[in-house]
N, C-alpha and C positions, 0 to 999 in steps of 0.2 A: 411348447405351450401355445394356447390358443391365438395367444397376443402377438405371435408373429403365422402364422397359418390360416389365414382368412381364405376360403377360395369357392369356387363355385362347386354347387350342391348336384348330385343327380340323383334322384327317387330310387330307391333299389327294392330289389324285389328278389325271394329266393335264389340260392345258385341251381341253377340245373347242370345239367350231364354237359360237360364240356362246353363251360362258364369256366371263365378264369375261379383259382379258388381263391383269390385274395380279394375278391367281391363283399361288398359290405351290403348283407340283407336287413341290417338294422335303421335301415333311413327313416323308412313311415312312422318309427316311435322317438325320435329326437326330443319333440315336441310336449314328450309326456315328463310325468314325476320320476318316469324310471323307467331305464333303456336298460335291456332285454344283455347287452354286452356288456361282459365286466371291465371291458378294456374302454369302456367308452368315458371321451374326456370332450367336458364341453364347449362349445364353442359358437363363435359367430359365424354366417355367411353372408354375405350380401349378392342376391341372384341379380343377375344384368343380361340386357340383350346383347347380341352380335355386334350392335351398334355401342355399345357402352353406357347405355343408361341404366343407373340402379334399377331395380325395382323393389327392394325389400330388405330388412334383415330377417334371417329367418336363424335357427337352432340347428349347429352341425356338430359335429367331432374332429377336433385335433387332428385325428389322424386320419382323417379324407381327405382324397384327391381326387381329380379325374382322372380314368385309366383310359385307354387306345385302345380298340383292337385293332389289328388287319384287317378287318371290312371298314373301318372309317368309323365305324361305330363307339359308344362312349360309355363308359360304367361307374359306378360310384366303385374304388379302389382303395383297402385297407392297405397303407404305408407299412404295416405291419408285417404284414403277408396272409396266409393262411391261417384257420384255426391253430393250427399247431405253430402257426409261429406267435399268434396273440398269446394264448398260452405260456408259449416259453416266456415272453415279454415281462407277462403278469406276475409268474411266478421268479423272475430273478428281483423285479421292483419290489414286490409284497406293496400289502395295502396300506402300509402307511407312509408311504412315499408315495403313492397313488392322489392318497387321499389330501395330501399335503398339495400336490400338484392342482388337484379340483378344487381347494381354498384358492388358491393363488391363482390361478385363473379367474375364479368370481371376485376376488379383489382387486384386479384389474381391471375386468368392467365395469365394476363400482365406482372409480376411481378414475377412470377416464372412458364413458361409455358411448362417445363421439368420435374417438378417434380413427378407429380403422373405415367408420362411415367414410370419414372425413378424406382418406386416404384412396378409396374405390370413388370419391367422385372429382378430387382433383386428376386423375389418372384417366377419368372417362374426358374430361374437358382436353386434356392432351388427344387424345385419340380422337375427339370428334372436331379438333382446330387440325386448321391448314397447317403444312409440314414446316411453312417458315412464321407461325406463330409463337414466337418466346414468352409469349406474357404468360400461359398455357402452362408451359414446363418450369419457370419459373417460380409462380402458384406451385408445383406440384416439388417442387425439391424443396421449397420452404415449410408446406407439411410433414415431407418426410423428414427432412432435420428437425420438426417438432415433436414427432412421433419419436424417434430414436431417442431423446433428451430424457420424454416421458417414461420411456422404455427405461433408458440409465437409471434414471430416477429410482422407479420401481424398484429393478434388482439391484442398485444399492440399500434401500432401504429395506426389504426384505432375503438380505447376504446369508445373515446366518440360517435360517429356513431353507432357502437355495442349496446352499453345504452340506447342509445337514442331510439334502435327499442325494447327493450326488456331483451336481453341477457345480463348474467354476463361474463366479458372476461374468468375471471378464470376460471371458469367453461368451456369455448367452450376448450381452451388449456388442460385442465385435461380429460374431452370427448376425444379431439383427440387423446392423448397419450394413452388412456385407449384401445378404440376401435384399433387403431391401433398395437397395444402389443397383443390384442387378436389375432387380423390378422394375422401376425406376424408368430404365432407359430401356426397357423390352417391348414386346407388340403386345403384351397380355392384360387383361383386365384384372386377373382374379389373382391375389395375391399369392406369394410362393407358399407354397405347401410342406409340411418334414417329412422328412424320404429317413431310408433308411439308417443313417449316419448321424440323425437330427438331434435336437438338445432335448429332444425326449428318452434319449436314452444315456443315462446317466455312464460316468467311468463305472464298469465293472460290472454292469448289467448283465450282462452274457456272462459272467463269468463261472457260473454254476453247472457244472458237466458230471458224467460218468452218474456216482450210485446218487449226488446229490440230486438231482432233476431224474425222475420218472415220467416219461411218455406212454399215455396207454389209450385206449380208445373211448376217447371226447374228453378227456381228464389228463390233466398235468399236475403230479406230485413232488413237491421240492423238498427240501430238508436242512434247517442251518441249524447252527450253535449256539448257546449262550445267549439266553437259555434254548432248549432242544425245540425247537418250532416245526412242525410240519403243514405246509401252507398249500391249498388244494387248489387247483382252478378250473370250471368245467362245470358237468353234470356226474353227478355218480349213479351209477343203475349197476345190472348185473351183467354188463359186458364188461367193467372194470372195476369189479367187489373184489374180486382174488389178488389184482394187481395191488388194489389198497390196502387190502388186509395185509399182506405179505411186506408191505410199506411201512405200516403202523409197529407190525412186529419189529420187524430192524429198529424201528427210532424207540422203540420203549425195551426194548432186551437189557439195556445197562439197568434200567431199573427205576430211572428219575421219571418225572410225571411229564409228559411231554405237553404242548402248547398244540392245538389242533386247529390251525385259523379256516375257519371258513367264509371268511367274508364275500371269495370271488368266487365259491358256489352257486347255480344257477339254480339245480336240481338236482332231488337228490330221490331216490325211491325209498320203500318202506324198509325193504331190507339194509340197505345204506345208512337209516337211522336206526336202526336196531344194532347192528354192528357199532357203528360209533358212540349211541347211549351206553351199549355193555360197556364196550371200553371203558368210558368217562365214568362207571357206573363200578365200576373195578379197581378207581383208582389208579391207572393208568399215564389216563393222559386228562387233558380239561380243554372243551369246547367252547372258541373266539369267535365274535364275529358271524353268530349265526344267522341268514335273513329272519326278516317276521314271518314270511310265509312257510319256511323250513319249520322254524320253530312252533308253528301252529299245527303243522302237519305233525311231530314229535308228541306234541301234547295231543291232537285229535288218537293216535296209536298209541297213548297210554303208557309214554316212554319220557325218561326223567332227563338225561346225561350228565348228571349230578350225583354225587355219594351222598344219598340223606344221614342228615347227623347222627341218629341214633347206631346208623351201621356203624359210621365213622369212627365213633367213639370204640366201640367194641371191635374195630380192628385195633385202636390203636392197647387198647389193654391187655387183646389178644399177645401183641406183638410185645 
């Protein structure tokens, strides 16, 4: 969650040809109504010099870091990994645990919108005092023991929400005091960041393997039960139409009307809603979560994804 992952930001800018791929190209739109990655959870930064002076809050994502190369050089770095590992991400959370997560984050900075400031500038007062100045570190562990309480606070008071998407409260509370005590007594200014093991990824998150998760090219297809949902993450065009169609058939063959989430659709081509209308349009399956701009596109091509009533009827008298 954003409330323990404060860190410094770096501009990013496309990957080219032998760029790390775990590079985040989404930095320049943070700042907007709506960032371009579905995987994107928001967050604070606060930029500082070398020297540890703030200079700002500005708009990052949870799951930024800074990356290394081997030249010394520095990248904004998806915690996540790769496309295809955001992807799997997205598709074993689904978006309602997502979305739960993106509450809860903005009701933290609602609710205490001072504190991780508060936290990047007792830590700069430490690093710019002399090495036998206690008053300095002092100020700075009595922050972080306030932060951590706030922190308790919080995930007891929103336990059951927490549960419900995965996490155990105790655990994010003992996480935060751990990671933050490292920090604490380190050379670094910018607060620790979630790696891969982090309280972002809930128990059980990974645990969708073999025919349930489909990887295909820019698109990742999951598939759960009860009721039958098939949750898409990506772009759909016609380098991976075949893979989905071929998707769609398996989860609708028993017959029940399957759930078709597309919330973490990016893009989708003409022929990608034309296929999914017929389906929805068939009786089939029913279309979740579709963006405004998908769905204007739908309607601009004269396409419904809905069984109008009058058919409706006369299948069911048919049958």
């Amino acid at each position: 969650m954003a409330i323990i992952s404060e860190r410094r930001s770096v501009a990013s800018t496309p990957v080219a040809v032998g760029e790390p791929q775990d590079r985040c190209r989404f930095g320049p739109s943070f700042d907007r109504s709506r960032v371009e990655c579905p995987a994107f959870q928001r967050g604070q930064f606060i930029a500082a010099t070398s020297y540890g002076k703030p200079l700002g809050t500005h708009v990052a994502c949870t799951h930024l870091m800074v990356g290394e190369l081997g030249t010394n050089q520095f990248y904004p770095r998806c915690t996540l990994g790769d496309q295809h590992a955001r992807m799997r991400w997205l598709a074993n959370m689904g978006p309602g645990r997502i979305e739960v997560l993106k509450a809860l984050n903005a009701e933290f900075e609602r609710l205490y919108p001072d504190s991780l400031r508060q936290l990047i500038i007792a830590k700069a007062a430490v690093l710019a005092a002399p090495p036998d100045d206690r008053t300095a570190r002092l100020t700075l562990a009595t922050v972080v023991r306030d932060f951590v309480s706030q922190f308790t606070t919080f995930i007891t008071t929103h336990a059951d929400r927490i549960a419900e998407i995965g996490y155990a409260p105790i655990d994010l509370t003992a996480r935060a005091a751990h990671v933050l005590a490292e920090w604490q007594h380190s050379a670094r200014l910018d607060l620790p960041g979630v790696d891969e093991q982090s309280i972002l990824r809930p128990a059980g998150a990974d645990a969708a393997t073999g025919d349930d998760v489909v990887a295909t090219s820019g698109l990742m297809i999951s598939r759960t039960s009860l009721p039958t949902t098939v949750t898409l993450v990506g772009s759909i065009d016609e380098s991976n139409l075949e893979a989905l169609s071929d998707a769609l058939e398996r989860a609708t063959v028993s017959g029940d009307v399957v759930i078709v989430d597309l919330s973490a659709v990016t893009f989708c081509s003409v022929a990608g809603l034309r296929m999914l209308t017929a389906t929805a349009d068939a009786g089939k399956l029913t279309l979740h979560g579709m963006q405004p701009r998908l769905r204007r596109a739908m309607i601009a091509a004269g396409l419904s994804g809905t069984t109008p009533p009058s058919r409706r009827a006369r299948e069911t008298s048919d049958g």
